[in-house]
N, C-alpha and C positions, 0 to 999 in steps of 0.2 A: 868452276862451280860444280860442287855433286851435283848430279843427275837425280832430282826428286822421282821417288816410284810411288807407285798408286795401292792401294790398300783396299780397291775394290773387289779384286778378283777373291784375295787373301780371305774378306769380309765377309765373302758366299760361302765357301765353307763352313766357317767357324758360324755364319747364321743356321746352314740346315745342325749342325749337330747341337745348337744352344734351341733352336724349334723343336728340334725332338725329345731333349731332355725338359723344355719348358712346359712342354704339352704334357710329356706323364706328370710330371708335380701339378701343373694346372687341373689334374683328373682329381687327384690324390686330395689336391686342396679344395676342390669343390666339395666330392664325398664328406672330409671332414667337417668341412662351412657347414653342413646339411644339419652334423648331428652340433656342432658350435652352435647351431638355433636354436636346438630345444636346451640347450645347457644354459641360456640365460632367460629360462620362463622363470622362474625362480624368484629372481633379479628383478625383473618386469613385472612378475605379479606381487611382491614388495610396496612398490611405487604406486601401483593403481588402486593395490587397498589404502598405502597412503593417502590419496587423493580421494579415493570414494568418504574416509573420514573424516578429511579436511571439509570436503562438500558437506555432510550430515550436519560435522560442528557448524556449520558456516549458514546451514540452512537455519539449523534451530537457533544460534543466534540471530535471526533475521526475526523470528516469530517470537523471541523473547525478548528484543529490543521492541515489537509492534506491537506485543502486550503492555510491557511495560508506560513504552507513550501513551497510549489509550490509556487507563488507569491511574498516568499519575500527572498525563498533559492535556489531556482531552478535556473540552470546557460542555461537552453534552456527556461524559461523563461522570464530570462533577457535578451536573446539574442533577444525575439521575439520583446520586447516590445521597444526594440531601436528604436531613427525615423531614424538611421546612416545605419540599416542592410537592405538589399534587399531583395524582394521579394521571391529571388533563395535563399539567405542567410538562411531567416526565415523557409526555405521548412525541413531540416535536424531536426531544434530542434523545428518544430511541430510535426513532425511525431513522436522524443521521446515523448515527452509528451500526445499524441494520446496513444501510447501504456501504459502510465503511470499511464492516465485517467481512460483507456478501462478495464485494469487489476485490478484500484481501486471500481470500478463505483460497482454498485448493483442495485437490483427492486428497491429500493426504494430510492436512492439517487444518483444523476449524477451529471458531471459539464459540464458546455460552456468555451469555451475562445475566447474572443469579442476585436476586432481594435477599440478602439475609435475614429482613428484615419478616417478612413474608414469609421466607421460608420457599420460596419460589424459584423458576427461573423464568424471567423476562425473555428471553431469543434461543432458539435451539434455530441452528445454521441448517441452512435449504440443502444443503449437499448429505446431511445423517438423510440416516434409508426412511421414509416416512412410517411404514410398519414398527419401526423400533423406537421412535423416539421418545414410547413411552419408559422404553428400557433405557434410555439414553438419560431421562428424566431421573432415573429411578439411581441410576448409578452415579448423577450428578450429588443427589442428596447425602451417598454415600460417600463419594467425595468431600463435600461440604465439613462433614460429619468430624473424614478423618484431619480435615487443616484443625477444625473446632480443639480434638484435643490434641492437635501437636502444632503449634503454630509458627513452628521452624520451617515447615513446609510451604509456605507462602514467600513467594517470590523464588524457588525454588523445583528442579524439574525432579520429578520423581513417577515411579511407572505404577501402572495400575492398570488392570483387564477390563475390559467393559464389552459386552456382550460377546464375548469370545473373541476377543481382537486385545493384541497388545499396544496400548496405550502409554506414552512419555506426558505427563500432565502438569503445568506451568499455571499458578493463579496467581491474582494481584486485586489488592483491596483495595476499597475509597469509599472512607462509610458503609450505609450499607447494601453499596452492590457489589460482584467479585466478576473481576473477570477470567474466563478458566478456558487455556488453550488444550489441545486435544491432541496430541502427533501420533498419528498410525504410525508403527513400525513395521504390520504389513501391507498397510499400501504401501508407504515408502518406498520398502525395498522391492513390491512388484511394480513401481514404476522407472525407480533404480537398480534392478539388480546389483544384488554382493558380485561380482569379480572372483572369480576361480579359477586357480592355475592348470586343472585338468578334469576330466568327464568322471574322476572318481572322488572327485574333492567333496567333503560334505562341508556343507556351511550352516553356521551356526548362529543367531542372535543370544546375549546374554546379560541378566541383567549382575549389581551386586549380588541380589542371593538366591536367584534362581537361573537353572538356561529356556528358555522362549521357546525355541526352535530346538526340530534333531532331536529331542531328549532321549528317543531311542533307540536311533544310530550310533549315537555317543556313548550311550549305556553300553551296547555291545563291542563296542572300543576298549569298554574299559576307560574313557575319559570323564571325569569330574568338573565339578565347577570349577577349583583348586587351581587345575590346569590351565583354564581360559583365562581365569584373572591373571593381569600381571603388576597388582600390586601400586606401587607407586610411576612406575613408566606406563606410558602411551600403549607402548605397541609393545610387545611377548610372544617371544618366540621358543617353545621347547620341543624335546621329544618324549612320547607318551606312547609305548607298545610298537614300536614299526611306524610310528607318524607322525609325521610334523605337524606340530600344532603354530599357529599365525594369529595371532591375536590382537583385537585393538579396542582400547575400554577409553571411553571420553566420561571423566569424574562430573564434569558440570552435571550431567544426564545419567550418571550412574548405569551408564550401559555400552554393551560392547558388541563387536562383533567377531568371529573366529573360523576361520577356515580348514581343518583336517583332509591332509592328503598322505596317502601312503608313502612309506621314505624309499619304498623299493624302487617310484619311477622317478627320483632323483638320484639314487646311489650310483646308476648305470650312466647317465648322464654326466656324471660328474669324474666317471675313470675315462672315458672318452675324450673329455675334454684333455686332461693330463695328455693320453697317448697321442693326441693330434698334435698339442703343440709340441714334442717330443720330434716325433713324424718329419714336421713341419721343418722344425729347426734344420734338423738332423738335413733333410733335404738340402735348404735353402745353402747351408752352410758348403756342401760338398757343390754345389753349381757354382757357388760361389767362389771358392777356388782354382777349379779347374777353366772357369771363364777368365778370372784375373790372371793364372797363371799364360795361358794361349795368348787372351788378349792385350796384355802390356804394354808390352814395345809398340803395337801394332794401331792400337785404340786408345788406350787408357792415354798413354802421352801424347798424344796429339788432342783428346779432348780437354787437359789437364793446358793445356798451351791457348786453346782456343776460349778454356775458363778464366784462365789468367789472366787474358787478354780482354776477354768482354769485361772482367771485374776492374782492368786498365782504366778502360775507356768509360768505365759506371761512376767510379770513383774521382778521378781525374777530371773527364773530356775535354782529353789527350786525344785526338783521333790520328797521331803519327802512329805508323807503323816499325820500333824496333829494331824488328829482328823473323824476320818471313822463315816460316818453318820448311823444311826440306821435305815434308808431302805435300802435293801437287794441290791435293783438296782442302789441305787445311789454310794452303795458300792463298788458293781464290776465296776459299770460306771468312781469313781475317780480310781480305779485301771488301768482300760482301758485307763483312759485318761492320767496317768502317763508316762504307757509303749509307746501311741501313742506318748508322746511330746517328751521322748527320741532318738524314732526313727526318727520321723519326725527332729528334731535339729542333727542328725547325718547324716542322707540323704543331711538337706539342707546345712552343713559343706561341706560336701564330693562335691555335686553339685557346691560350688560356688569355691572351689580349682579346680575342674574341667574344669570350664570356663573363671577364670584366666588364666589357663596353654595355654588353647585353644586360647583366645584372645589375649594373649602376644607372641604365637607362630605365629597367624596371622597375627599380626602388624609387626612384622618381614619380615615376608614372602614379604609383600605388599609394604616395605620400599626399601627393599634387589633389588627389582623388578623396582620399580622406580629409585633408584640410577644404576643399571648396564645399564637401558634406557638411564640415562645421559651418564654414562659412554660413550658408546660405540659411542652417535651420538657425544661429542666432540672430541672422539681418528680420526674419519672420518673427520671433519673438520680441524685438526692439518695434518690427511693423505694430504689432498687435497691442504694445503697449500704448503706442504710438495715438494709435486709434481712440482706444479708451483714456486718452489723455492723464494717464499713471504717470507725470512729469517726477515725482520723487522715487519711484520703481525704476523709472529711464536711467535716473543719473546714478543710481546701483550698480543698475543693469551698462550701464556705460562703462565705469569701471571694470565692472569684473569683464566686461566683453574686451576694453583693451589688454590687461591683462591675458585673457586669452588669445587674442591675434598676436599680440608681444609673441608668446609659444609657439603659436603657428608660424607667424612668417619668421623665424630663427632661420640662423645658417641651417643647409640643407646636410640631414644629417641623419646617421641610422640606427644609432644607439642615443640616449640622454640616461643621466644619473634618473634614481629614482625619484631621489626630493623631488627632484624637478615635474616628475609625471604628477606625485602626488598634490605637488602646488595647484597644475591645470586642470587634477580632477574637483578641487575645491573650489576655483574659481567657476567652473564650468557648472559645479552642483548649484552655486550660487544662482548662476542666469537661470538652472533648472526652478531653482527654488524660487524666483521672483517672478516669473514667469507663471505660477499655479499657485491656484489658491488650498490647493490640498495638503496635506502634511506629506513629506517627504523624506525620509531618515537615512544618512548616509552615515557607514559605521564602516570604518578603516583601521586595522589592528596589522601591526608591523614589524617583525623579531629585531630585536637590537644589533645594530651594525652592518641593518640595510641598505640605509639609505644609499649609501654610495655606489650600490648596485646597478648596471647599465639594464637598460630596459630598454623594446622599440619605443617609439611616442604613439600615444593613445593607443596604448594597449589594453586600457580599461575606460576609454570614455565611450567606445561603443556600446556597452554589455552594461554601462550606465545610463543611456541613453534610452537602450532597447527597455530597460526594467521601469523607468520614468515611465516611456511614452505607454506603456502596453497597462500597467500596475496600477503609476498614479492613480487613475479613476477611479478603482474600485474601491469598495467599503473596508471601512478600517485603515490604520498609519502601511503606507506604503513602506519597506523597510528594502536598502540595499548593502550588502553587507562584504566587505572585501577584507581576506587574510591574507598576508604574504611573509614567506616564510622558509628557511634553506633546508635543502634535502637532500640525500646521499644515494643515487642509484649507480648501482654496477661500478662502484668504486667515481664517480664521477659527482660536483656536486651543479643542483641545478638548484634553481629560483621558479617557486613554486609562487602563482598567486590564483587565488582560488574566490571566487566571487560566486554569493548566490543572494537570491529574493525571497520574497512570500507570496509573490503572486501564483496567475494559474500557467507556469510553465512554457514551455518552448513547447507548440503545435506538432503533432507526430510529423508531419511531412517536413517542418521545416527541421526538426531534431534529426532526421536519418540524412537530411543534405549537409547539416556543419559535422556532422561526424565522419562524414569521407575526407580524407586526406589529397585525396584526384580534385581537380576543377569541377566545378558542380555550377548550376546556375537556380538561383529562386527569387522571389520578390524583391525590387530594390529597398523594400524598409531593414534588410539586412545587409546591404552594401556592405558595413561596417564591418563585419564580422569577415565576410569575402577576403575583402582588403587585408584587415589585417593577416587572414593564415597565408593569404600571397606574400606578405612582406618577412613573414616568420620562413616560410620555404627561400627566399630568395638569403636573407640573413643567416640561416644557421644548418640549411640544406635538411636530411633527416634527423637532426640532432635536437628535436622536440619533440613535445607532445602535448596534446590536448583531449578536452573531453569533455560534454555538453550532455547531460542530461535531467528530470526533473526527480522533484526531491518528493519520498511516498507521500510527504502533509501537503506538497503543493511547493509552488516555486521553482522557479527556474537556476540550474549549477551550471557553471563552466568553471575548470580546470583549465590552469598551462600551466605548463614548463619549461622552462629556457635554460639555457645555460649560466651558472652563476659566475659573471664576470665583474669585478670591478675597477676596471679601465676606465681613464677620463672617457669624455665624449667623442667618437668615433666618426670622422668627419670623410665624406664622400666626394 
């Protein structure tokens, strides 16, 4: 048998002269990484006026969609705007919507509500400067003036100055009051700053036919209107004198915004980069030969033997040994590596019987819990019928209640088709509904070729339950309203169902506890909700999502999402 030799002594060398060549390129690559940073400001400030536009559009449809509801859904709106209501009439459902306004309003965006009819305005918002708001009055009427003879301009954002401040101004009719939103463009961007790729960058606001901002920095550029606009696309990008010009115009609002930076502190940036990667290559390519050519015989085959060999034992596990290489270290190394794949595949047996046991003991646990919750709140509603002797309520209430225990005590199980959820939430609305003397409206809308979809079980009788017990009471038809519906994220498709109310919401403290994903603990009258995201984390591990918040008219939302499967039922 040849005499295996060792390749450590060999090793030391060829490490100090690959350390020394490694270190001067590791200098060389640093310095250039240095100026690689500023070669992609560029690039980065791109994205961030992307995003600062996305934000603006995003914001002013938020205050054009709240115009809009007010004006065209609001019922103290429509009260105001009748010429039938009086004076005293109109006093009640101004003051909601004062409070409406007052709660929606921000620095930088307010609204008025105006009598046509009068020739007046009914509300100027507590946040205008109190000195001006006879200028504010003054400039509304001029407003008013201009919708009167262009009446294309209602329902539409268009700008206009109002006591030295640039104004975006959005109105909506209903008879005869108007409502008329207000958006500063400089508070706006003084509580958003525009984004600028450097300390020389000038920024510019602009509308269609005038620019805002800069007019006489730009002048001395030599930049135009011309320039900034870009026409039918978004975003415009040209050169103009030595500058790059960055532009972004959103049509809904007929306005943009534009950044000017001189081209000289990218032209340097941009030959640097070239010579780096040039540098770079050039480097990496010459270590790299002269390391393969030394290291060969010496390294390269014997790690090429011992790659071989783990991808053997990856593929196969095959954990025989072959063929023992003739260095000493690669020897013991497949020996080592034998014993470790052994152990490592018996650890990670033992580990995942482990968390089977664990995970199927848990779904149990978190089922068992949620069923005896049922249980216990319909045996109390049969009590109470009980009581008040409702003997033709009872024997309803009998039915639908076997039916639902039918559901509940089913094989133990961790998925059900959806028909099926949606059967127990009928049934279950039913007990709800005989059980109260109030009106109660359950409204379930469902995409064609759902139903077969696997679902946990009662995945929606909690979030039905919460909006009953909390809702019901109050004035006016309780309404609970459930969509469900397929959807495509990141190439992947999930089962969207989306449930909200009319009532007054999910309680701040309990809305920031279902919104953690971590274990959280609050009042048992939300077991419910608990339970369920335990049984979603145990079922589909981070491959969901949820999301629980109230709606601006009132009402309480929850979102999930699950993964869209449709596999029979999924048994444990």
């Amino acid at each position: 048998m040849q005499q295996p030799f060792s390749v450590q002594k060999y090793l030391r060398r060829v490490f100090r002269m690959v350390l020394l060549i490694f270190g001067i390129v590791s200098l060389l690559y640093s310095i250039f990484m240095s100026f690689y940073s500023t070669k992609s400001t560029l690039s980065k400030f791109s994205v961030s006026m992307q995003s600062y536009m996305d934000k603006l559009s995003s914001d002013l449809q938020v205050e054009s969609d709240f115009n809009r509801t007010i004006a065209t859904s609001d019922p103290n709106f429509a009260l105001i705007s009748t010429n039938s209501a009086s004076d005293a009439k109109r006093l009640p459902p101004l003051y909601h919507l004062r409070q409406i306004i007052n709660y929606h309003d921000n620095e930088y965006c307010v609204n008025m509500i105006a009598d046509s009819q009068k020739d007046d305005v009914y509300y100027l918002p507590s946040l205008l400067p109190t000195k001006k708001l006879q200028l504010y009055r003054t400039a509304y009427h001029q407003i008013g003036a201009d919708a009167a003879e262009d009446s294309a301009i209602i329902g539409q954002w268009f700008h206009k100055k109002i006591v030295d401040e640039d104004y975006l101004i959005l109105q909506n009719q209903r008879g005869r009051s108007t409502l008329c939103t207000m958006f500063s463009l400089q508070k706006y961007t003084e509580q958003y700053p525009i984004p600028a790729p450097t300390a020389h960058s000038i920024v510019t606001v602009f509308s269609s036919d005038q620019i805002l901002r800069s007019q006489d920095a730009l002048k001395n550029l030599d930049i135009q209107l011309s320039d900034l606009q870009s026409g039918a696309d978004r975003s415009h990008l040209v050169l103009r004198g030595g500058n790059l010009v960055l532009s972004y115009f959103l049509k809904e609002c007929q306005t943009g915004v534009a950044v000017v930076t001189p081209l000289s502190e990218f032209v340097f940036l941009a030959s640097e980069r070239f010579l780096m990667a040039a540098v770079f290559l050039v480097l990496m390519a010459l270590i790299f030969v002269i390391f393969y050519t030394i290291s060969k015989r010496m390294l390269l085959i014997p790690v090429m033997e011992i790659s071989d060999f783990s991808r053997k034992i990856e593929q196969s596990r095959d954990y025989s040994i072959p063929k023992l290489s003739r260095i000493a270290e690669v020897q013991e190394t497949q020996k080592a590596l034998v014993s470790l794949a052994k152990t490592i595949s018996d650890l990670e047996t033992a580990r995942r019987m482990e968390e089977d046991v664990k995970a199927h003991a848990l779904l149990q646990y978190y089922q068992l819990q949620t069923r005896s919750h049922f249980f216990i709140n319909c045996l109390k509603s049969l009590y109470g019928m009980l009581e008040n002797r409702q003997i033709d309520k009872m024997k309803l209430m009998i039915i639908a209640f076997s039916n639902h225990l039918r559901y509940l005590f089913h094989d133990n199980i961790s998925t059900v088709p959806l028909s099926h959820e949606l059967r127990e939430i009928d049934d279950y609305y039913q007990i709800l509904s005989l059980d109260s003397e109030k009106i109660f409206l359950l409204n379930v809308e469902v995409e064609d070729n759902l139903e077969d979809s696997c679902v946990p079980p009662l995945i929606i009788q909690s979030f039905l339950e919460n909006s009953f017990k909390y809702n019901a009471g109050k004035k006016g038809m309780a309404v609970f309203s459930v969509k469900i519906s397929a959807v495509s994220e990141n190439d992947a498709a999930y089962l969207r169902i989306h449930m909200q109310d009319n009532g007054s919401g999910y309680p701040e403290d309990v809305l920031n506890a279902i919104n953690q994903r971590v274990n959280y603990s609050f009042d048992d009258n939300h077991v419910g909700i608990n339970n369920l995201k335990h049984r979603l984390s145990i079922l589909y591990g981070e491959n969901y999502t949820f999301a629980f918040y109230n709606l601006p008219t009132g009402g309480a939302c929850s979102v999930i999402s699950i993964p869209l499967d449709r596999k029979e039922e999924t048994r444990q």
